[in-house]
N, CA, C and O atoms as CSV, one atom per row, in Angstrom:
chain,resi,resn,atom,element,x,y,z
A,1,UNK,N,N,13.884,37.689,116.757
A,1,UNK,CA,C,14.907,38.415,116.014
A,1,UNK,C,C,16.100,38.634,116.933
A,1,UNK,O,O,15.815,39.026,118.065
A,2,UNK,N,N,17.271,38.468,116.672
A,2,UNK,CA,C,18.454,38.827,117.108
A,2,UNK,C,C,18.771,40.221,116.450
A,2,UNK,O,O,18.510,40.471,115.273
A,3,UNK,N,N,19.511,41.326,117.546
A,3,UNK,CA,C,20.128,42.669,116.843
A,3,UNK,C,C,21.302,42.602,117.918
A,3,UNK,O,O,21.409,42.421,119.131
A,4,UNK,N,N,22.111,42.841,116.837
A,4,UNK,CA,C,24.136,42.875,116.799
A,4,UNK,C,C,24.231,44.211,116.829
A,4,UNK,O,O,23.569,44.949,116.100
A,5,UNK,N,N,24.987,44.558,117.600
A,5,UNK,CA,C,25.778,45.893,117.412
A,5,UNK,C,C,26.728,45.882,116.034
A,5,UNK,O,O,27.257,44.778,115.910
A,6,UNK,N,N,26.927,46.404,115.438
A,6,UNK,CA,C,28.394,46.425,114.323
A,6,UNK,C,C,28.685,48.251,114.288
A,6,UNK,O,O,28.004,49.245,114.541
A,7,UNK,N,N,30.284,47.948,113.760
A,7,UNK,CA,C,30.661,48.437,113.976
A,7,UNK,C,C,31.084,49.228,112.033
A,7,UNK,O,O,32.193,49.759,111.970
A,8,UNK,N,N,30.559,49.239,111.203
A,8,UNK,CA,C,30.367,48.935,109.662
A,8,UNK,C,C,29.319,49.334,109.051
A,8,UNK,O,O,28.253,49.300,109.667
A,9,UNK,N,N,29.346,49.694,108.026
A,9,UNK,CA,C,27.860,49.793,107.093
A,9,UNK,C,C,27.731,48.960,105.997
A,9,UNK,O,O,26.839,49.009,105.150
A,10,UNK,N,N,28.386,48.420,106.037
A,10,UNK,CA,C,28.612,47.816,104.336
A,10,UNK,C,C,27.150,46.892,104.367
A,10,UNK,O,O,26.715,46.794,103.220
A,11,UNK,N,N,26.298,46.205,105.361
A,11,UNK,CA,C,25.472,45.617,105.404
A,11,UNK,C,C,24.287,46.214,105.505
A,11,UNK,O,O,23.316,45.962,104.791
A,12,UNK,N,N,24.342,47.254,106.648
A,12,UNK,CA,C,23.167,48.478,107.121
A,12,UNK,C,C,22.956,49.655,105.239
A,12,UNK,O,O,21.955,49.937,104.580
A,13,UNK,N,N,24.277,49.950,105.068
A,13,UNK,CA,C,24.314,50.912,103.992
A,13,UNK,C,C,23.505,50.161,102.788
A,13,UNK,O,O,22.777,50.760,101.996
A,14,UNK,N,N,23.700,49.020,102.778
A,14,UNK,CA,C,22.722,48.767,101.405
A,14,UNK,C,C,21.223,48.384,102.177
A,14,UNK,O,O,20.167,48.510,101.557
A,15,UNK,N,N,21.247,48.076,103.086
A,15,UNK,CA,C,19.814,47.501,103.735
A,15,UNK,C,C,19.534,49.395,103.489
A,15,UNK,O,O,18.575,49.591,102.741
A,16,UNK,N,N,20.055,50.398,103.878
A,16,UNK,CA,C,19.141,51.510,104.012
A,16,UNK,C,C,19.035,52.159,102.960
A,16,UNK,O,O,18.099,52.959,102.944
A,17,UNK,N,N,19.832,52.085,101.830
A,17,UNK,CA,C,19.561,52.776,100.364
A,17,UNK,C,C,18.634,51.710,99.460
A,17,UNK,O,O,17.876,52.248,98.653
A,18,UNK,N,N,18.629,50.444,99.514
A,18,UNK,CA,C,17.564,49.797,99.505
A,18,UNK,C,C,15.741,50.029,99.799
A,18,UNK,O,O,14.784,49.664,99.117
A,19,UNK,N,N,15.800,50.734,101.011
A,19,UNK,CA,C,14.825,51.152,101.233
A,19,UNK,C,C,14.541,52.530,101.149
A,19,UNK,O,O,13.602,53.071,101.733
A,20,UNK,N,N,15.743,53.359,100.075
A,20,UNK,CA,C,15.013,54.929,100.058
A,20,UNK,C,C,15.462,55.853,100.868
A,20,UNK,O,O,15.105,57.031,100.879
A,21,UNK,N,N,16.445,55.220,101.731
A,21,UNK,CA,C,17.428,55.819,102.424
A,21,UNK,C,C,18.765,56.462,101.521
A,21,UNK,O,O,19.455,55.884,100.682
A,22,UNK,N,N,18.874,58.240,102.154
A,22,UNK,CA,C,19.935,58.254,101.301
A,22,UNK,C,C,21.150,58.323,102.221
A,22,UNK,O,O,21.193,59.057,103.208
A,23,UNK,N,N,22.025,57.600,101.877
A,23,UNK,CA,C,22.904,56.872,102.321
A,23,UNK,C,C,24.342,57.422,101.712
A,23,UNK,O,O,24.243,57.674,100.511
A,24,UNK,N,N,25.649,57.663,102.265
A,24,UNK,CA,C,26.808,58.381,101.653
A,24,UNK,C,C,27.866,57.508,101.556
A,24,UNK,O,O,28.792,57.673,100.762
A,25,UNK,N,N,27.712,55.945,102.856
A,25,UNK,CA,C,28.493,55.449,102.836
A,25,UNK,C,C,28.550,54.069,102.995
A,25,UNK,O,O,27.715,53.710,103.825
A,26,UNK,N,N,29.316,52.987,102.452
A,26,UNK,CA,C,29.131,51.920,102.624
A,26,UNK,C,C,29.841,50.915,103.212
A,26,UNK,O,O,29.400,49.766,103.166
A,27,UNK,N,N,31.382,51.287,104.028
A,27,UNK,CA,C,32.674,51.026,104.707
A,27,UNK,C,C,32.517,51.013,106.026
A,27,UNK,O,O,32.244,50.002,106.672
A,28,UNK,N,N,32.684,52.146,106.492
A,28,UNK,CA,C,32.956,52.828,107.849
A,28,UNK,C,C,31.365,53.102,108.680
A,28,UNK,O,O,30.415,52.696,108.012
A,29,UNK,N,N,31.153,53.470,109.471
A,29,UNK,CA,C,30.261,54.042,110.035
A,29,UNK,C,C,30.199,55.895,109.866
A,29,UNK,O,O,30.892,56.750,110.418
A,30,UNK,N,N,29.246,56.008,109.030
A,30,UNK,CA,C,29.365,57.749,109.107
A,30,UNK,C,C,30.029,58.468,110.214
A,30,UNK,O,O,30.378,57.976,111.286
A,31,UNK,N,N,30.164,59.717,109.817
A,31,UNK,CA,C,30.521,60.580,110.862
A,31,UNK,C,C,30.280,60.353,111.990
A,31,UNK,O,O,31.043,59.744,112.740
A,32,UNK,N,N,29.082,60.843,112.327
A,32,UNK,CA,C,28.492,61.143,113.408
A,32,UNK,C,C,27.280,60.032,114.066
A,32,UNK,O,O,26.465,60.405,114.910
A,33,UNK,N,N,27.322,58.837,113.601
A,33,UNK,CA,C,26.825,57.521,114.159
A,33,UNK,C,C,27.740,57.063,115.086
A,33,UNK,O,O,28.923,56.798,114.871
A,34,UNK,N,N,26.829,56.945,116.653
A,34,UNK,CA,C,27.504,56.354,117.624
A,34,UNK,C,C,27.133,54.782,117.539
A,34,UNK,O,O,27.871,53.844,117.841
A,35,UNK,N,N,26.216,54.745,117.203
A,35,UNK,CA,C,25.725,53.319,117.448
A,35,UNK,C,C,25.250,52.888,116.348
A,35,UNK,O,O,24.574,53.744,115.778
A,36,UNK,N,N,25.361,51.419,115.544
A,36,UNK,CA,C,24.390,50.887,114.561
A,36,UNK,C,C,24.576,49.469,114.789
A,36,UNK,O,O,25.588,48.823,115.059
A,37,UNK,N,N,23.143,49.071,114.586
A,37,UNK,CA,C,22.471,47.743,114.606
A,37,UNK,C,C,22.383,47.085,113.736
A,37,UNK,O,O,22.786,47.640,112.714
A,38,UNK,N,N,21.924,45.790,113.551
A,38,UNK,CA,C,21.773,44.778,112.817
A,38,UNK,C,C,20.899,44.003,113.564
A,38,UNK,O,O,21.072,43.783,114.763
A,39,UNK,N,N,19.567,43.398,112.635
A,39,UNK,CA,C,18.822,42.821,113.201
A,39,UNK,C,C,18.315,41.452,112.255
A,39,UNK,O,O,18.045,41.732,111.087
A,40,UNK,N,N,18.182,40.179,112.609
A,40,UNK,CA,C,18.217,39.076,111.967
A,40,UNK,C,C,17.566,37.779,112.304
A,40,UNK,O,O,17.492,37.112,113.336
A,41,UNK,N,N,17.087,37.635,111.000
A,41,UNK,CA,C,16.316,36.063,111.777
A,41,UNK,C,C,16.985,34.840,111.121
A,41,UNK,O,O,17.000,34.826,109.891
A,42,UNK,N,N,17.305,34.247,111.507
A,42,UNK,CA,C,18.584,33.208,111.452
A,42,UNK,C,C,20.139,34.113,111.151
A,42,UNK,O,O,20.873,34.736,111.918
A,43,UNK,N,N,20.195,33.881,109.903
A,43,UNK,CA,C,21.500,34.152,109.374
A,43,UNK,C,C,20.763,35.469,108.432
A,43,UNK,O,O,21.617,36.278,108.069
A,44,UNK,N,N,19.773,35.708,108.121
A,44,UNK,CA,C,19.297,36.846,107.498
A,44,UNK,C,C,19.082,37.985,107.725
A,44,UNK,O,O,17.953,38.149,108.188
A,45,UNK,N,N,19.801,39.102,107.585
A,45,UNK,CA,C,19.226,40.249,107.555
A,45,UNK,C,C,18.553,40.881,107.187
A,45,UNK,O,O,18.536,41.339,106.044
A,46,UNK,N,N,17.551,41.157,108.345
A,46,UNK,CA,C,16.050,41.878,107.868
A,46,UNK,C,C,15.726,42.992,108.181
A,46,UNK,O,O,14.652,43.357,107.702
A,47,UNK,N,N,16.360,43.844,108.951
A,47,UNK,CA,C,16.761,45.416,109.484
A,47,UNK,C,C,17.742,45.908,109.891
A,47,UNK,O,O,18.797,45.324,109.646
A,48,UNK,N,N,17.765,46.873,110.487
A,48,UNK,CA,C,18.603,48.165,110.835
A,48,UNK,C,C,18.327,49.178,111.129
A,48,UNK,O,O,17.416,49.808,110.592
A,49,UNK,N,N,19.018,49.587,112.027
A,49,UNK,CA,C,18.824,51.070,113.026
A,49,UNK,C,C,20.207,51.992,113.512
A,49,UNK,O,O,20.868,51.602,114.475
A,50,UNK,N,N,20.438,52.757,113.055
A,50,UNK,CA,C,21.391,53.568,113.619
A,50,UNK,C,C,21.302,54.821,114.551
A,50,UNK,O,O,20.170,55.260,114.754
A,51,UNK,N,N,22.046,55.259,114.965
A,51,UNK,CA,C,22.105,56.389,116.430
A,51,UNK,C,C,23.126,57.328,115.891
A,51,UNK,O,O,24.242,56.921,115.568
A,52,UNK,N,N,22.806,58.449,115.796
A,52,UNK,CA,C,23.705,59.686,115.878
A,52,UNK,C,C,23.808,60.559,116.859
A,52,UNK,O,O,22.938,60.672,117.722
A,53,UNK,N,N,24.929,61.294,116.821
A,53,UNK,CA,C,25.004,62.193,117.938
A,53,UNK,C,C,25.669,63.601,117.313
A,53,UNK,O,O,26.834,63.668,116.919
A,54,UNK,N,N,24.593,64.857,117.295
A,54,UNK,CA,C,25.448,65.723,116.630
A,54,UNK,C,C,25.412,67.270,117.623
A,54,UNK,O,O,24.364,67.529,118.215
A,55,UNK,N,N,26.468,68.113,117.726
A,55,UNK,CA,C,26.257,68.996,118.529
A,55,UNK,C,C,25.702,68.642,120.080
A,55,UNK,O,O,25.149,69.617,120.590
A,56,UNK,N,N,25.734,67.614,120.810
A,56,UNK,CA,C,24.706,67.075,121.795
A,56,UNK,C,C,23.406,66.972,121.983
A,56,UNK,O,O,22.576,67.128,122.879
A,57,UNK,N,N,23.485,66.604,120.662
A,57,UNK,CA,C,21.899,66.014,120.320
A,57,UNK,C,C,21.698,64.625,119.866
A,57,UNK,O,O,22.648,64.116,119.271
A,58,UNK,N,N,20.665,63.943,120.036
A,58,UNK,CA,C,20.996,62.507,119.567
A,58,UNK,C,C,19.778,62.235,118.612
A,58,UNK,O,O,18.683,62.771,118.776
A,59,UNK,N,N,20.047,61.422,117.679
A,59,UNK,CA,C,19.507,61.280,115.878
A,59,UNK,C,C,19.375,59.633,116.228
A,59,UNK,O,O,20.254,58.952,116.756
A,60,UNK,N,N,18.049,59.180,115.797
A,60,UNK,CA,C,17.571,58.061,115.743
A,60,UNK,C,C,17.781,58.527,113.852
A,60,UNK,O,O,17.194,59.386,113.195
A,61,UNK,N,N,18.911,57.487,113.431
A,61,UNK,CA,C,19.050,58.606,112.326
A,61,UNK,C,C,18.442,57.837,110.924
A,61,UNK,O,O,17.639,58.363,110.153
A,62,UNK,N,N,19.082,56.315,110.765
A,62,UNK,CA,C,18.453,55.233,109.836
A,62,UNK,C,C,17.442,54.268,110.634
A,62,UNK,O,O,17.630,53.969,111.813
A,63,UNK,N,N,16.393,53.828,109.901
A,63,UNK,CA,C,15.560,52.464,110.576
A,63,UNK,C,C,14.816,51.892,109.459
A,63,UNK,O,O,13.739,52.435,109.209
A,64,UNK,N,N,15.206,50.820,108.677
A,64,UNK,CA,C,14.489,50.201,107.841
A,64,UNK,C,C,14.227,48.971,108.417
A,64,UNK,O,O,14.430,48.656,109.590
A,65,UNK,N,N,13.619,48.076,107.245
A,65,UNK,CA,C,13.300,46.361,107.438
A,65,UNK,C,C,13.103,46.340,105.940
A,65,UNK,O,O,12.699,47.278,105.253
A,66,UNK,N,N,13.436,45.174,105.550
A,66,UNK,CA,C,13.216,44.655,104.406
A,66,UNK,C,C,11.763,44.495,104.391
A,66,UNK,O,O,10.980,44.419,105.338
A,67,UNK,N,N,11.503,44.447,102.805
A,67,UNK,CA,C,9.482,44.824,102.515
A,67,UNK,C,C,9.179,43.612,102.880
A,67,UNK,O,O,8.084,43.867,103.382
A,68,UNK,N,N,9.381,41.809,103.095
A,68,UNK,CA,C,8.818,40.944,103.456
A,68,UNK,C,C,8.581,40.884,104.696
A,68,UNK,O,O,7.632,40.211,105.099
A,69,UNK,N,N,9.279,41.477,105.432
A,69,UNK,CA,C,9.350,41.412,107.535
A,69,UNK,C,C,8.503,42.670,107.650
A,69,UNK,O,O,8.011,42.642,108.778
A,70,UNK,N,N,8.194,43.520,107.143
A,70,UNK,CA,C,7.379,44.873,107.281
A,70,UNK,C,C,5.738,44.149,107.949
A,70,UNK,O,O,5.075,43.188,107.557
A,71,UNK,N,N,5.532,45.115,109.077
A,71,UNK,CA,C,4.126,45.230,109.406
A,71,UNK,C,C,4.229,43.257,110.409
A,71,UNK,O,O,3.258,42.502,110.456
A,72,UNK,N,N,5.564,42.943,111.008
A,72,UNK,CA,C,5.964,41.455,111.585
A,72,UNK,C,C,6.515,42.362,112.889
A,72,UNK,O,O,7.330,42.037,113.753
A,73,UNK,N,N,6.093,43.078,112.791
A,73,UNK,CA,C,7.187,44.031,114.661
A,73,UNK,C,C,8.436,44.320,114.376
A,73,UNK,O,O,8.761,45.346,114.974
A,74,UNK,N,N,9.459,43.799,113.607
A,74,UNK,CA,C,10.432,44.348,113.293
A,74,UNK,C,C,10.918,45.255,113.593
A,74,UNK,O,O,11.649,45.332,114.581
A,75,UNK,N,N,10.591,46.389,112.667
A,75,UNK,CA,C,10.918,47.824,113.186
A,75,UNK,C,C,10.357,48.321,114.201
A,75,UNK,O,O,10.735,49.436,114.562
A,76,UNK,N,N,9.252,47.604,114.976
A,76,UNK,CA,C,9.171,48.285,116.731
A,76,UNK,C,C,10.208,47.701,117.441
A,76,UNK,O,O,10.601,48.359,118.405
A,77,UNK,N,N,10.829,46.506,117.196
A,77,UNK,CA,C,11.541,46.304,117.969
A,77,UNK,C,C,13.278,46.863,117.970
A,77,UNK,O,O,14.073,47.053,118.891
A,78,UNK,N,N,13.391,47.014,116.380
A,78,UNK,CA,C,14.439,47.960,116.420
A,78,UNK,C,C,14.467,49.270,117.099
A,78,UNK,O,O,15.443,49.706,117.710
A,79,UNK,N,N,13.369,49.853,116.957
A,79,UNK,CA,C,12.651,51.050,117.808
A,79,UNK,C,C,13.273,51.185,119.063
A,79,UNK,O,O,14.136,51.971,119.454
A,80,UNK,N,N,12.651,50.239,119.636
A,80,UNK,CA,C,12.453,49.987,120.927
A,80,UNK,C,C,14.023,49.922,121.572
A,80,UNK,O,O,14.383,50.601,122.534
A,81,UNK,N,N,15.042,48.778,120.697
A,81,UNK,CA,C,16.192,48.718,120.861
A,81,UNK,C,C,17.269,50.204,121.054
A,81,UNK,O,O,18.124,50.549,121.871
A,82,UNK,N,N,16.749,50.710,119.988
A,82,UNK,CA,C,16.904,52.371,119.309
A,82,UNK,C,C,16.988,53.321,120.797
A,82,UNK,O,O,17.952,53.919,121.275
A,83,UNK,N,N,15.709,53.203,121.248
A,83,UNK,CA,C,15.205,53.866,122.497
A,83,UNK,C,C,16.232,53.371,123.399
A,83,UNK,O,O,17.183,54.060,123.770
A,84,UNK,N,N,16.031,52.187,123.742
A,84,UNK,CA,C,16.488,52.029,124.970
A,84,UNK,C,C,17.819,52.704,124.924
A,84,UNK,O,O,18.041,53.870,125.252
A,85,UNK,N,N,18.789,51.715,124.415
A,85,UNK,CA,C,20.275,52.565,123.840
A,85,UNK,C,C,20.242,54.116,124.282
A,85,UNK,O,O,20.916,54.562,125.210
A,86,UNK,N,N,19.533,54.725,123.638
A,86,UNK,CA,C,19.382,56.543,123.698
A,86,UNK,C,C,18.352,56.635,125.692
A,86,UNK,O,O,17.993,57.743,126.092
A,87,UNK,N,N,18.175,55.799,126.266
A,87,UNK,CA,C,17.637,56.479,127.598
A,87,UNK,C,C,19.011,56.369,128.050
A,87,UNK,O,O,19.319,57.255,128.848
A,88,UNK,N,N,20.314,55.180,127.649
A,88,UNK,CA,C,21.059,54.879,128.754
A,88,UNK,C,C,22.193,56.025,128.762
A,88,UNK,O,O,23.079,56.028,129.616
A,89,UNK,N,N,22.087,57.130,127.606
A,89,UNK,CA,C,22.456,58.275,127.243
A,89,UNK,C,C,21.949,59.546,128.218
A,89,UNK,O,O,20.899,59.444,128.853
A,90,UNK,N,N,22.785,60.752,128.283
A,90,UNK,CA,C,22.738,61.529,129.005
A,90,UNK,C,C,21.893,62.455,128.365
A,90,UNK,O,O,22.413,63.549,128.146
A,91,UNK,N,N,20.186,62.236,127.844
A,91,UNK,CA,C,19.952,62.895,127.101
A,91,UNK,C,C,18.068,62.616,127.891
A,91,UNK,O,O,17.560,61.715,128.558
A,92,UNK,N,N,17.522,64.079,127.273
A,92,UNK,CA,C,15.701,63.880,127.420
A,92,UNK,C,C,15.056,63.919,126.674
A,92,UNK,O,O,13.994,64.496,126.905
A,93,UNK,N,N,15.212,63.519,125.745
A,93,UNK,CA,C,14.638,63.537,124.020
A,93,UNK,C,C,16.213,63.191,123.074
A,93,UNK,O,O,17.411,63.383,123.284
A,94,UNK,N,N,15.111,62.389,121.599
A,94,UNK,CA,C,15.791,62.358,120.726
A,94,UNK,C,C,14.824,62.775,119.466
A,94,UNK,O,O,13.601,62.635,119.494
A,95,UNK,N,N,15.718,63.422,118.126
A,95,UNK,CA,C,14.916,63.555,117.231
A,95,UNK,C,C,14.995,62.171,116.012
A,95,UNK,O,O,15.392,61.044,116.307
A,96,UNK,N,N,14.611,62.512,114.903
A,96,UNK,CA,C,14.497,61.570,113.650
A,96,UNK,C,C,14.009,62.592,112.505
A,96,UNK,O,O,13.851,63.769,112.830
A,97,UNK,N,N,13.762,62.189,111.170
A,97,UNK,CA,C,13.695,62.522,110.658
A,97,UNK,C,C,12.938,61.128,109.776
A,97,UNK,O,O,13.461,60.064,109.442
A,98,UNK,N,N,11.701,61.559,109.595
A,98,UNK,CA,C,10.271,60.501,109.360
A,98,UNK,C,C,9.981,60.683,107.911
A,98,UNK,O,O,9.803,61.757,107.338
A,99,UNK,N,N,9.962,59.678,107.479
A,99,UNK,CA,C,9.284,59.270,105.825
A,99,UNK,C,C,7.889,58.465,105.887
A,99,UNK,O,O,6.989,58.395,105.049
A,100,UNK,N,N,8.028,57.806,107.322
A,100,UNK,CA,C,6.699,57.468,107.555
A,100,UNK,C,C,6.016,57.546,108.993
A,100,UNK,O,O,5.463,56.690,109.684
A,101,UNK,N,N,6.261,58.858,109.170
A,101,UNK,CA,C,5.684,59.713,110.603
A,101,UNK,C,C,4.837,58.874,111.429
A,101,UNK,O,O,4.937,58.858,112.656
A,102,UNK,N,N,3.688,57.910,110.526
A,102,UNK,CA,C,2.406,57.691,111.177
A,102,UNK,C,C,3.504,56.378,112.331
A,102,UNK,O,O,3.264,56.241,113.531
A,103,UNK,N,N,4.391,55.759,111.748
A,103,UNK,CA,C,4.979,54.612,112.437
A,103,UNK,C,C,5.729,55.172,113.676
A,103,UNK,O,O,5.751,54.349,114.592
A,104,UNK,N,N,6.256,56.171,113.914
A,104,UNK,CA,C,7.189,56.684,114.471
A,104,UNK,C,C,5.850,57.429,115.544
A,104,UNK,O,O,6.187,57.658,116.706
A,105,UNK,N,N,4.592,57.733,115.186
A,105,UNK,CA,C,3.649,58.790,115.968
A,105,UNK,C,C,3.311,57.815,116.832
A,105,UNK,O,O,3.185,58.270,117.969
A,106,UNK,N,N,3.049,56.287,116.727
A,106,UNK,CA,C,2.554,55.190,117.242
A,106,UNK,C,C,3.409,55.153,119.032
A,106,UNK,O,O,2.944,54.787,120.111
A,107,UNK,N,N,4.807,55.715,118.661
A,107,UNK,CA,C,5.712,55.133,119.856
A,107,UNK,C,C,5.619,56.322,120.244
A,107,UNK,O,O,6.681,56.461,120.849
A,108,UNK,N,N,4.869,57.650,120.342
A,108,UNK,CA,C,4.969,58.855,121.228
A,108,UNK,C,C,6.194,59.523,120.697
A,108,UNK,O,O,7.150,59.778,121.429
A,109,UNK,N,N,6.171,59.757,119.650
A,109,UNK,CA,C,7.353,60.743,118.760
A,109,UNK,C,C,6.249,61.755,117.717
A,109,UNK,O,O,5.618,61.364,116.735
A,110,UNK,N,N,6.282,63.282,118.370
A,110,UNK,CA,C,6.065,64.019,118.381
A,110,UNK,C,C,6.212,65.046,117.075
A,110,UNK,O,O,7.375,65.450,117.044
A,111,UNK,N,N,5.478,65.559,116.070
A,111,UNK,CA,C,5.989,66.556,115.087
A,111,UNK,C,C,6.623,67.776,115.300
A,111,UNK,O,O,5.987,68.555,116.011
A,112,UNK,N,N,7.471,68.078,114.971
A,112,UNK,CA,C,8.555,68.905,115.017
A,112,UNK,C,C,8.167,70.411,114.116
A,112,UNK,O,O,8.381,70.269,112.912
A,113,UNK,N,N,7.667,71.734,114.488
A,113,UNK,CA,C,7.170,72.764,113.790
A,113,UNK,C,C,8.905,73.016,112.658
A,113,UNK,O,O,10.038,72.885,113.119
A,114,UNK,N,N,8.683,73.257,111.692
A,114,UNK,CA,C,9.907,74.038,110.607
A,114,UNK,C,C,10.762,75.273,111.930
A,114,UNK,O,O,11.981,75.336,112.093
A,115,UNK,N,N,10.065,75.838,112.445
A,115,UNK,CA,C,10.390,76.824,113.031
A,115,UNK,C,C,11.295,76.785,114.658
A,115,UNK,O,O,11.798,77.626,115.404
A,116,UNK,N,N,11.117,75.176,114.639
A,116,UNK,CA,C,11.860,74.879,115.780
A,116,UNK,C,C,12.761,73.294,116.151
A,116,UNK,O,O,13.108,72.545,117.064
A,117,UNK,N,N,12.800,73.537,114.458
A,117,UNK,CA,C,14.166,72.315,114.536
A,117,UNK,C,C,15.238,72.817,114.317
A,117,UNK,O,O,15.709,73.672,113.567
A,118,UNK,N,N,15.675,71.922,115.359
A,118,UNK,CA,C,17.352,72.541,115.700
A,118,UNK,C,C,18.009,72.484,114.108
A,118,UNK,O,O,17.273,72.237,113.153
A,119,UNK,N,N,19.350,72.719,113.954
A,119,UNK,CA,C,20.259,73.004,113.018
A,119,UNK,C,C,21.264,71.753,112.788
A,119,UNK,O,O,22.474,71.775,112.560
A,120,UNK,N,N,20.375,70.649,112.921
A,120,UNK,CA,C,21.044,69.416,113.007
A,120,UNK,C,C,21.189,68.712,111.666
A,120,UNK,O,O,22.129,68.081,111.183
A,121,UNK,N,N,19.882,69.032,111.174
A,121,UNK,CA,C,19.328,68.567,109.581
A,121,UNK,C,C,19.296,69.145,107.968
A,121,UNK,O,O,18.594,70.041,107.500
A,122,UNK,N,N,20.205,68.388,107.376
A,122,UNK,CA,C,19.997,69.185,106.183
A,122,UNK,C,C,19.026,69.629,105.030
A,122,UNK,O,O,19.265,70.181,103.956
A,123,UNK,N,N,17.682,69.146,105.691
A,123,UNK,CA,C,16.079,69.170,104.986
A,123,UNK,C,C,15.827,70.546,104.460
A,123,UNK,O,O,15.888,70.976,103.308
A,124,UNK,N,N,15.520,71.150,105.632
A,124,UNK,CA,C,15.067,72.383,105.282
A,124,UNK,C,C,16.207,73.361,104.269
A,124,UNK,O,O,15.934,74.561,104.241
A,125,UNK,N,N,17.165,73.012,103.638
A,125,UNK,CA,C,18.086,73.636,102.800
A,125,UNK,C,C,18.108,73.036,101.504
A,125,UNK,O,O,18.343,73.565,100.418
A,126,UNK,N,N,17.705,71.337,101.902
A,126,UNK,CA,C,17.531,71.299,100.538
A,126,UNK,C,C,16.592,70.949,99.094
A,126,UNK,O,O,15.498,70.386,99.073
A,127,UNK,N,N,17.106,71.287,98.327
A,127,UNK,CA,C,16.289,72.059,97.171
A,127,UNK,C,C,14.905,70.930,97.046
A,127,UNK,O,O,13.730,71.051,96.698
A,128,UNK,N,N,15.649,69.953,97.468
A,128,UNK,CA,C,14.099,68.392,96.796
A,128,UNK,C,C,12.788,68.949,98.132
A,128,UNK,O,O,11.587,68.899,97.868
A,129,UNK,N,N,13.369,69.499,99.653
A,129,UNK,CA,C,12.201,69.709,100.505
A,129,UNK,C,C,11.559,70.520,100.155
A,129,UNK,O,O,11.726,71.691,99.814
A,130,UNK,N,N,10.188,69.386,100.302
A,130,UNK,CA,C,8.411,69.665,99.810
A,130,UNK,C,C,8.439,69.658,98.638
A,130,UNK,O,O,7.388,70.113,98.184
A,131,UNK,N,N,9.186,69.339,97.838
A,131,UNK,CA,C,9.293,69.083,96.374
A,131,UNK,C,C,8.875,67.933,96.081
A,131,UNK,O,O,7.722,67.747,95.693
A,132,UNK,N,N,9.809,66.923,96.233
A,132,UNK,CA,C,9.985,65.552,95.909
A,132,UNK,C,C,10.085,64.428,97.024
A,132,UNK,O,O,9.891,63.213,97.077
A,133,UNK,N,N,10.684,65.937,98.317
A,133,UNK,CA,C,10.703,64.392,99.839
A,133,UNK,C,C,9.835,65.464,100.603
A,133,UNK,O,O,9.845,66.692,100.514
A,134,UNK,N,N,9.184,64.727,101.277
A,134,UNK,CA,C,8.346,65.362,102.045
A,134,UNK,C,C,8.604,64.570,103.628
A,134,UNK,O,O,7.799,63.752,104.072
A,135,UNK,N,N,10.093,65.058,104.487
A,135,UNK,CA,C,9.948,63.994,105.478
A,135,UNK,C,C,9.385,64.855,106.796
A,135,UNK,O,O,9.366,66.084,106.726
A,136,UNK,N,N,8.984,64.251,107.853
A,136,UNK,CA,C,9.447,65.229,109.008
A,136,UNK,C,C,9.674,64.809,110.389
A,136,UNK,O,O,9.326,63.765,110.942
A,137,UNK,N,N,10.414,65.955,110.913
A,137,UNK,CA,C,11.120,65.667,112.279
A,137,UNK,C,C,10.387,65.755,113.153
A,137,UNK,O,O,9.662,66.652,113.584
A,138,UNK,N,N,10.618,64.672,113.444
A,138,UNK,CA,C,9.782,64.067,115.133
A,138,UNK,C,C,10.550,64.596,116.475
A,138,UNK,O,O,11.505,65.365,116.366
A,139,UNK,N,N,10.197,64.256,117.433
A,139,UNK,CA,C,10.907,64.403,118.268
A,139,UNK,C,C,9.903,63.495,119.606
A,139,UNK,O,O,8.706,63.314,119.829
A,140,UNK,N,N,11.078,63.146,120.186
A,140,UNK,CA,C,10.360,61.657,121.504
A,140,UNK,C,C,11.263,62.283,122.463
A,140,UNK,O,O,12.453,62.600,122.442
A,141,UNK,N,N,9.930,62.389,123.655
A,141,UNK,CA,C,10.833,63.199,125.308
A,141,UNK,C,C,10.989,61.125,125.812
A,141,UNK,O,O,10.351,60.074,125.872
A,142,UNK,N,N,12.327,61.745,126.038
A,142,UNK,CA,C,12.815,60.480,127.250
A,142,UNK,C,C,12.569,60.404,128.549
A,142,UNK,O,O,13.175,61.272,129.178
A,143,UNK,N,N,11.843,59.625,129.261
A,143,UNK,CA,C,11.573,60.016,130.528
A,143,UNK,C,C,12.428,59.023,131.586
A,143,UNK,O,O,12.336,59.193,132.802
């Protein structure tokens, strides 16, 4: 797999609302995304990973793969890409925000108590949490 830096969503934004990602934008790079990826096998795009940075905190914030490349390494290696990027950062941990925790528990990313996630995330305010989305925040020490 090849992964591109870009500088855009218009490709990432439908790869991540595609997969259940909710997504605001499809032009620019959100707000608060320092970094987003593109990942591809030939000319195809088959994932994506983005990096946020909010308050001096850093957000492993989107990571999909299309459902045919799923369970092919893909998303470890976006992961992995994800990671590295965020060690070369002035930082000792990053969080996320998990729809499928068990994938994210695999790479040493940690559950996050309600009671001690930072004020980064808009989950716990809104009305669908434990309703309808049930995600949760991880958190991975950088060493």
């Amino acid at each position: 797999m090849k992964i591109i830096e870009v500088d855009n969503y218009q490709k990432l934004g439908k790869l991540f609302k595609d997969a259940g990602i909710e997504v605001s934008t499809f032009d620019k790079l959100p707000e608060h995304v320092i970094y987003a990826y593109e990942g591809y096998d030939g000319n195809k795009l088959i994932g994506g990973v983005s990096i946020e940075q909010k308050k001096n905190q850093y957000i492993l914030f989107d990571i999909a793969v299309i459902p045919e490349y799923r369970k092919k390494y893909v998303g470890k290696e976006l992961l992995l890409h994800a990671i590295n990027t965020i060690k070369s950062l002035d930082t000792d941990h990053v969080y996320l925000v998990a729809k499928a925790p068990k994938f994210f528990a695999k790479y040493g990313f940690k559950y996050v108590e309600d009671k001690d996630i930072p004020p980064l995330f808009h989950c716990l305010t809104c009305d669908q949490y434990n309703v309808t989305c049930f995600p949760k925040v991880m958190r991975l020490e950088i060493k």
